[in-house]
C-alpha angles and dihedrals in degrees: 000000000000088000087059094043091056091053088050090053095040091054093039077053088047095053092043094057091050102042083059095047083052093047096049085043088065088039081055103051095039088050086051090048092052086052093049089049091045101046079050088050093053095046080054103052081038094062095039085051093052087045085053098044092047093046087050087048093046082052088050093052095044097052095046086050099048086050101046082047089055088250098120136046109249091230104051082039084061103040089053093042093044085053089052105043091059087076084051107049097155083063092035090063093041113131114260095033100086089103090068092055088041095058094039086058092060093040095041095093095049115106117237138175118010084351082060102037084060096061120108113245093259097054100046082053090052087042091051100041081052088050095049091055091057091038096062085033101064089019095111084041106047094047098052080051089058092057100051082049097056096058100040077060090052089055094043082059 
């Protein structure tokens, strides 16, 4: 009987060896098919990334353009630029665009949109007689700035 019971345990042993082969074969599969969908999920946040980082580019581009075109006020063109350099450092500390964080750190405590809307008269007039002056201050600067910026854009592209 012993020599029976031997052969029972041996086989119990058997099919519990392979019940857990066949478990950590489905652990496996379902850890192989994590790593598929989140390799997919990090082309895809790859590709919006690079979507977000041309359209900011493209805005870049456009400002720059308007303002060097005289289509845009300088100060509202480096408050915008300035916004959207902080997603692109390694543009923002390039050499030759020092002029557009100087301005905006004369711009930066003005109040714009609904801030501004909410001004009395008197106070948007101050604020924009103040804006004009470093406007025409950093204007020969700013815009020299612009240009470097804008080819530092074309060799991003």
């Amino acid at each position: 009987m012993s020599h029976t019971l031997v052969i029972i345990i041996f086989a119990l042993l058997g099919i519990l060896v392979f019940l857990l082969a066949a478990y950590l074969g489905i652990l496996l599969a379902k850890l192989n098919q994590q790593k598929k969908h989140s390799s997919h999920i990090e082309e895809l946040m790859e590709a919006a990334n690079l979507e977000q980082e041309e359209f900011y580019l493209e805005s870049l581009s456009i400002i720059a353009k308007a303002t060097l075109q005289d289509q845009c006020e300088t100060s509202e063109a480096c408050i915008r630029i300035k916004k959207i350099l902080e997603f692109f450092p390694e543009i923002e500390s390039s050499p030759g665009l020092e002029p557009i964080q100087t301005m905006y750190k004369d711009l930066e405590n003005f109040a714009y949109l609904d801030e501004r809307n909410e001004l009395a008269k008197q106070e948007k007039f101050k604020q924009d007689n103040q804006r004009f002056k470093v406007e025409e201050k950093y204007e020969k600067d700013f815009k020299a700035a612009l240009k470097i910026l804008l080819d530092l854009i074309k060799t991003k592209h």
